[in-house]
ZAPA-568134 format. One record per residue (C-alpha): x, y, z. Coordinates in nm, 3 decimals, decimal comma. Layout:
X:Y:Z
X:Y:Z
...
// end
This chain:
X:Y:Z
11,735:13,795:13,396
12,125:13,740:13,198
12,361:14,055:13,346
12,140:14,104:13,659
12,343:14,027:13,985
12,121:13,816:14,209
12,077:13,990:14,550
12,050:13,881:14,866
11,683:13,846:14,979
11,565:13,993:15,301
11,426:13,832:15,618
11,112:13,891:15,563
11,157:13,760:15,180
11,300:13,462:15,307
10,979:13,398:15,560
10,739:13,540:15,261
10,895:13,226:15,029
10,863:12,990:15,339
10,525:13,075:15,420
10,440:12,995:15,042
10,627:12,738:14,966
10,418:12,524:15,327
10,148:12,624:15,154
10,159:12,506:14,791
10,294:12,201:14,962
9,976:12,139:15,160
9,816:12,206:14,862
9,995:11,901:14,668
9,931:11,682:14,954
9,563:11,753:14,942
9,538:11,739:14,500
9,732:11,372:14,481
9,493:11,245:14,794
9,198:11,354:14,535
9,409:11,231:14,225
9,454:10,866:14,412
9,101:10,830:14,478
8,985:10,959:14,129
8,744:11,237:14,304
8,621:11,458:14,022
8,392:11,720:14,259
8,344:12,006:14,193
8,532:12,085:14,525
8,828:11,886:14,394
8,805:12,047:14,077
8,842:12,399:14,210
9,184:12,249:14,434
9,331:12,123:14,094
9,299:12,433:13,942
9,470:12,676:14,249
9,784:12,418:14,202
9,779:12,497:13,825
9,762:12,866:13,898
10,010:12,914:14,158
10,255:12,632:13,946
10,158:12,586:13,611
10,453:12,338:13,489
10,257:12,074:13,749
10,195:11,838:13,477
10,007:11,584:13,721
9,785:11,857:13,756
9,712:11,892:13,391
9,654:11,516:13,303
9,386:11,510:13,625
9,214:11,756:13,491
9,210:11,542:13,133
9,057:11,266:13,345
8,817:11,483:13,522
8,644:11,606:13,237
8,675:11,267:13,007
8,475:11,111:13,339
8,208:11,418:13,286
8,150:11,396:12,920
8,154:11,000:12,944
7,888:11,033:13,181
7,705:11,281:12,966
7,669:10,984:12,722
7,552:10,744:12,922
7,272:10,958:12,959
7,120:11,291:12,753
7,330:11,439:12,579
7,342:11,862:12,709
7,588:12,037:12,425
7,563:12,372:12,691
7,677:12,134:12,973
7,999:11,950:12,783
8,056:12,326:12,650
8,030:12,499:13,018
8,288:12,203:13,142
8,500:12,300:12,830
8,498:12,648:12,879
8,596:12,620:13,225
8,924:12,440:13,122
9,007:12,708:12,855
8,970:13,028:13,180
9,216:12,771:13,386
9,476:12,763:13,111
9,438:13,148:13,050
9,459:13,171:13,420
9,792:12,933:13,383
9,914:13,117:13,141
9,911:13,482:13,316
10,154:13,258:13,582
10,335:13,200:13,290
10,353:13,238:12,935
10,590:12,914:12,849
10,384:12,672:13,027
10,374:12,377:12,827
10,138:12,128:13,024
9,933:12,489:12,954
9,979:12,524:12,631
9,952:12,131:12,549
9,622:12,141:12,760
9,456:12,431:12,587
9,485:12,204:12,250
9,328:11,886:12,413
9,039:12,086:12,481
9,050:12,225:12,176
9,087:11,910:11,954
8,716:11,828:12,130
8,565:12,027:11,898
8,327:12,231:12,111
8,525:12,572:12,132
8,540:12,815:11,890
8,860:12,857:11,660
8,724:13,204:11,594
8,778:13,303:11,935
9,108:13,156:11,960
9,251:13,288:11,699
9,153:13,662:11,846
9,272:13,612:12,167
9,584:13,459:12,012
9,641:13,755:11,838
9,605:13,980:12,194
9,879:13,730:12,332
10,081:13,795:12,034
10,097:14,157:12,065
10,194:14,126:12,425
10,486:13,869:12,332
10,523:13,827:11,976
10,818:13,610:11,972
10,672:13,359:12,183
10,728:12,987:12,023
10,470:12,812:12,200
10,212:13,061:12,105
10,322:13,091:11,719
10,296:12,676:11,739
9,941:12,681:11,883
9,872:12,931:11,582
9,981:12,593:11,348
9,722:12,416:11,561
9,433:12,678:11,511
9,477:12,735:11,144
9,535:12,384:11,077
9,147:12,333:11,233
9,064:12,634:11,045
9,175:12,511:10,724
9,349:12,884:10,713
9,547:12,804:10,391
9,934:12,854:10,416
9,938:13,180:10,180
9,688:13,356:10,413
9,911:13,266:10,683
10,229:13,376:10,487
10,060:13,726:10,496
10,049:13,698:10,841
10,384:13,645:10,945
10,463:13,909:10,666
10,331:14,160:10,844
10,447:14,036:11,209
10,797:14,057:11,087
10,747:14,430:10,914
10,637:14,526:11,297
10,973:14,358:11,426
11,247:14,176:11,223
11,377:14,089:11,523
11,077:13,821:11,567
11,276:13,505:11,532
10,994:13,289:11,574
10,771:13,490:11,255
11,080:13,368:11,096
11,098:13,035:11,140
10,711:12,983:11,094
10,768:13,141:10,773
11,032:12,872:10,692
10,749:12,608:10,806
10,458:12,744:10,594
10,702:12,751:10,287
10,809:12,396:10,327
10,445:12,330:10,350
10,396:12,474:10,027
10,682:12,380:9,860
10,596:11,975:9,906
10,224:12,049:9,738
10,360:12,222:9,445
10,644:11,983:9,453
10,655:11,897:9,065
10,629:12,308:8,967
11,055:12,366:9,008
10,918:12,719:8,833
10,715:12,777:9,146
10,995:12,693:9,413
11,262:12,933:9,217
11,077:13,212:9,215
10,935:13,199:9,571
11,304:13,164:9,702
11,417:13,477:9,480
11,118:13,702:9,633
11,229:13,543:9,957
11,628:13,646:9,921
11,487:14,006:9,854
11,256:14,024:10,133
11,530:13,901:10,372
11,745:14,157:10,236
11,549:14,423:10,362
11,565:14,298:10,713
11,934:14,260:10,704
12,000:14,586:10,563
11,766:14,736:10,848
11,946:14,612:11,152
12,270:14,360:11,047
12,328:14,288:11,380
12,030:14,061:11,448
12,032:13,707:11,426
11,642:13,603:11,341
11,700:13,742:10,933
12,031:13,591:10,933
11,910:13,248:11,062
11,642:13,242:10,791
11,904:13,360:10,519
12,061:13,009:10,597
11,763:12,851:10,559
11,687:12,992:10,222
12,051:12,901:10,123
11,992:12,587:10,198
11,650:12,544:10,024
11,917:12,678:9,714
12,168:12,418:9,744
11,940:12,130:9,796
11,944:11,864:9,514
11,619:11,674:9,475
11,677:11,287:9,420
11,606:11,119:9,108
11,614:10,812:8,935
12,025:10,777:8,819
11,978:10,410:8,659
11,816:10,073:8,666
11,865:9,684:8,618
11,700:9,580:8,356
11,795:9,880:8,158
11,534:10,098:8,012
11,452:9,930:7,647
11,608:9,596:7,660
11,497:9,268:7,629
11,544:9,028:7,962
11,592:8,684:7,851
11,554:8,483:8,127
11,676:8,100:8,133
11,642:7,855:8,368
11,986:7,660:8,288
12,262:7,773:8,085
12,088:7,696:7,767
12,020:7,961:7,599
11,869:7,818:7,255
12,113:7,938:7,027
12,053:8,299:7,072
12,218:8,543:6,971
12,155:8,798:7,303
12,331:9,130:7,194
12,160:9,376:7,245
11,939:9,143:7,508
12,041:9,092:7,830
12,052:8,713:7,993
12,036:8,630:8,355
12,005:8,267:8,478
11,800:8,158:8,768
11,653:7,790:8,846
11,364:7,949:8,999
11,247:8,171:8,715
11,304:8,520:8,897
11,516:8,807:8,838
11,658:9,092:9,030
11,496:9,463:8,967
11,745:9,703:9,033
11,691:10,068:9,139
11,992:10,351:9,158
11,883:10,691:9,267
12,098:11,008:9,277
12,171:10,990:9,646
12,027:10,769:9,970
11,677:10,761:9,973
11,366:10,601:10,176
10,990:10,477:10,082
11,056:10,244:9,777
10,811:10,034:9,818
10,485:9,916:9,656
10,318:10,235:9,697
10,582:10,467:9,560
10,701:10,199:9,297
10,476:9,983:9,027
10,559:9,714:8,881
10,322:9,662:8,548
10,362:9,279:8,427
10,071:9,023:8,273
10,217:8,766:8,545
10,293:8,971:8,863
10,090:9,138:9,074
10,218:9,509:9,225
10,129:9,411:9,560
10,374:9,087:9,578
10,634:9,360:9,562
10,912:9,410:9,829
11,180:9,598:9,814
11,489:9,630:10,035
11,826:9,857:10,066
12,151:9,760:9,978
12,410:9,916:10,176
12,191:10,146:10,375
12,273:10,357:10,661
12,202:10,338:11,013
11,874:10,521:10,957
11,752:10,326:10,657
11,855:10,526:10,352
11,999:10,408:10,041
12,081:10,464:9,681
12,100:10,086:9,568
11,714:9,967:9,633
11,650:9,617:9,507
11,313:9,348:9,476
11,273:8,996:9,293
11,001:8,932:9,063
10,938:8,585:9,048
10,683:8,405:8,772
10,503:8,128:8,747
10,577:7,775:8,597
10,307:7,838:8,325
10,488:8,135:8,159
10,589:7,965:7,832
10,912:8,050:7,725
10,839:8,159:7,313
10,618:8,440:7,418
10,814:8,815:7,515
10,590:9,057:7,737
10,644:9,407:7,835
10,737:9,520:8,174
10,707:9,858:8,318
10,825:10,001:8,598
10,711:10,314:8,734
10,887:10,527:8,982
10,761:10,826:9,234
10,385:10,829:9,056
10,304:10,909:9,427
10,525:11,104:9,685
10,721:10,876:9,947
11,041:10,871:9,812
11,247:11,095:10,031
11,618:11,194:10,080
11,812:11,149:10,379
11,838:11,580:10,414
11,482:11,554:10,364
11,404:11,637:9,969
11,078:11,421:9,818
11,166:11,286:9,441
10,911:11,464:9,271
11,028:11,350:8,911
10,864:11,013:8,780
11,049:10,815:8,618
10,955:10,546:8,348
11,116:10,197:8,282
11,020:9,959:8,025
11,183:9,675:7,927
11,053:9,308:7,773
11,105:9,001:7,888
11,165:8,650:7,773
11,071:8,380:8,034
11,199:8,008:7,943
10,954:7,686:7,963
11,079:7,433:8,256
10,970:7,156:7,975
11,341:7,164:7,833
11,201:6,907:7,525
10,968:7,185:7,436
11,252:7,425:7,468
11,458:7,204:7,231
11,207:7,175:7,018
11,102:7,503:6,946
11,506:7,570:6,906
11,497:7,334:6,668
11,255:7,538:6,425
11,381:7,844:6,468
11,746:7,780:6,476
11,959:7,848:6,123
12,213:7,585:6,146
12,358:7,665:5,807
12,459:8,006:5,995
12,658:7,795:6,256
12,585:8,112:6,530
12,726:7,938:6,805
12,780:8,145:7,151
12,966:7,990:7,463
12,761:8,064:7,780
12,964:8,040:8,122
12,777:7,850:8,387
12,724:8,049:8,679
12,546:8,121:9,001
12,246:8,310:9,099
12,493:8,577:9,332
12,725:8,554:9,063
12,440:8,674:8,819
12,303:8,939:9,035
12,695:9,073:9,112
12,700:9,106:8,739
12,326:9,303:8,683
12,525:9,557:8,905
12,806:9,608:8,783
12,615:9,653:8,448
12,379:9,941:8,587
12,474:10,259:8,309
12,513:10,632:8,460
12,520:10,894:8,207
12,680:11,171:8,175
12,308:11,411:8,152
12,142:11,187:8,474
12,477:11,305:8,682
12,391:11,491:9,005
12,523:11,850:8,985
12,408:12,141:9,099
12,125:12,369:8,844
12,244:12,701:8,672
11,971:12,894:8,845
12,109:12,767:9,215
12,464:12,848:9,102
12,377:13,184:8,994
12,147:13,247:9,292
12,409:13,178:9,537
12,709:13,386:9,353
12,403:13,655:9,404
12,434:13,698:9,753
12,772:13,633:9,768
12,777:13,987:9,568
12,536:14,134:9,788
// end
């Protein structure tokens, strides 16, 4: 234990710790000669699970045992199926863990075994969860127990509110119960990303939250758990979710896409031209801050002549991990596109969740582009022609075009891409105010 002087342990302490430490070693020897030569008796069986009790963290030990009773129930379906059997051979796992366990609490080969057994599906959760509870009042603040809680009540389909409750009233019994804490910061993240698109929801949660926390601080100031999850909630407050900050093509033009630099007398303002010999054009997406998951799933692309699955989009500039704000795709179409006809395009973006900053935030805000487009015919006579008849040459609208590369023509969508002044990232009243609220307090 910290600020305990270590003494000096007697002689017969020092032959005590001898004597036991031969023996667990004889022990070992004779568990890996069973392990080796895959003996699953019940003789073995009862060897495995002395080493487990006397040293619990023997993780060779634990993953034998896995063996041993995947080689029983495989062998149970070779033949009859007995449900009491495969449940006796379960239930004799879960008394070895508990018997683990009493050895020591923070086991994880334990803990991690108890789960395995349980993910088998032939142990009650009920059960569990009330002999969870008796661990819990013996050691409250136990992590690995408050994790295999997560397990249990994710079987149970014990919604996150119910559970909320729970560590609600943990906490009220001792504020000092870090881990209460932190699973409370867990089950709120869990319900914060369903209710994602209800900001309402999130705002109000966080101010009953602040309050609550309050309480605990006020009660003993010195304690770190409340202060820990005070951070937490600040930082839930200061969090910006990403959004959509601009796009190329812009929302509401018209694309008019040519092939060469004719551009059949046109007069583009307010269109936008790009040229490309192979009849595709860069889609340009600009979010708020670096992001990950654009991709087919978590952006459509609505178009008479491309298909949403033909859709791939990649980074520009990203980080090490992945994330960036700049995501960009190609759409490419086809030779039979005739050039006289303008089609709308529409881009949808975060219809499903995916899109996720780099501190973790989802974009739950969908965002809508639509824009037409123009694509040329690679018959340039029928271009010409067609320019012919629709052409005024009495107004002599003449336009010099600049010949210029594909690059050169992408550089150029970028540098075009339109911020406003209302899609700026800045911070909302509410978390301003929130935060010069506990500064006060």
């Amino acid at each position: 234990m910290h600020g305990i002087s270590r003494q000096t342990p007697s002689r017969e302490e020092q032959d005590a710790s001898a004597l036991k430490a031969a023996e667990l070693r004889d022990l070992q020897s004779q568990f890996l000669h069973l392990h080796h030569n895959k003996i699953y008796t019940k003789e073995a069986l009862e060897t495995s699970a002395k080493l487990l009790e006397v040293n619990p963290e023997h993780y060779t030990g634990w993953n034998y045992r896995k063996l041993a009773v995947q080689y029983f129930l495989n062998h149970q379906s070779e033949t009859e199926v007995d449900s009491e059997y495969i449940q006796s051979v379960l239930n004799e796992e879960l008394k070895v863990v508990e018997n683990a366990l009493k050895k020591n609490f923070k086991s994880y080969g334990a803990w991690y075994h108890r789960k395995w057994v349980l993910s088998k599906g032939h142990s009650s959760t009920d059960k569990e969860l009330r002999l969870l509870g008796k661990f819990q009042k013996l050691d409250s603040r136990n992590f690995h127990a408050w994790n295999y809680r997560r397990f249990i009540t994710t079987l149970k389909k014990i919604s996150d509110e119910d559970e909320l409750q729970y560590t609600t009233d943990m906490i009220y019994d001792n504020f000092s119960n870090y881990s209460a804490w932190h699973n409370r910061s867990v089950l709120l993240s869990h319900l914060f990303e369903k209710r994602r698109k209800e900001h309402c929801h999130k705002e109000s949660v966080l101010e009953e939250e602040f309050e609550f926390v309050r309480n605990a601080l006020f009660t003993d100031p010195d304690d770190q758990s409340g202060w820990f999850y005070h951070l937490w909630l600040l930082d839930q407050t200061v969090k910006l979710e990403p959004f959509l900050l601009s796009s190329w093509p812009p929302h509401g033009s018209s694309l008019y896409l040519s092939v060469d630099d004719y551009l059949d007398g046109r007069n583009l303002f307010p269109s936008v031209h790009f040229q490309s010999k192979d009849r595709m054009f860069p889609l340009v997406l600009y979010f708020s801050e670096a992001v990950e998951g654009v991709n087919s799933s978590t952006v459509t692309v609505e178009c008479e002549y491309y298909a949403n699955d033909n859709v791939i989009w990649r980074p520009l500039s990203s980080n090490k991990f992945g994330f960036a704000q700049a995501w960009l795709t190609y759409l490419n179409f086809p030779d039979e596109v005739h050039y006289l006809k303008d089609f709308p395009v529409k881009i949808v973006v975060a219809q499903f969740p995916g899109i996720v900053s780099s501190s973790g935030i989802s974009c739950s805000k969908t965002s809508h582009i639509e824009f037409s487009l123009c694509v040329p015919s690679h018959d340039r006579g029928h271009v010409e022609g067609q320019a012919m008849l629709r052409i005024s040459w009495k107004d002599k609208k003449f336009y010099p075009h600049a010949t210029q590369s594909q690059d050169a023509s992408l550089l150029n969508s970028l540098h075009r891409l339109k911020i406003t002044e209302e899609g700026k990232s800045k911070a909302s009243d509410w978390s301003m105010k929130t935060i010069a609220n506990e500064i006060a307090h």
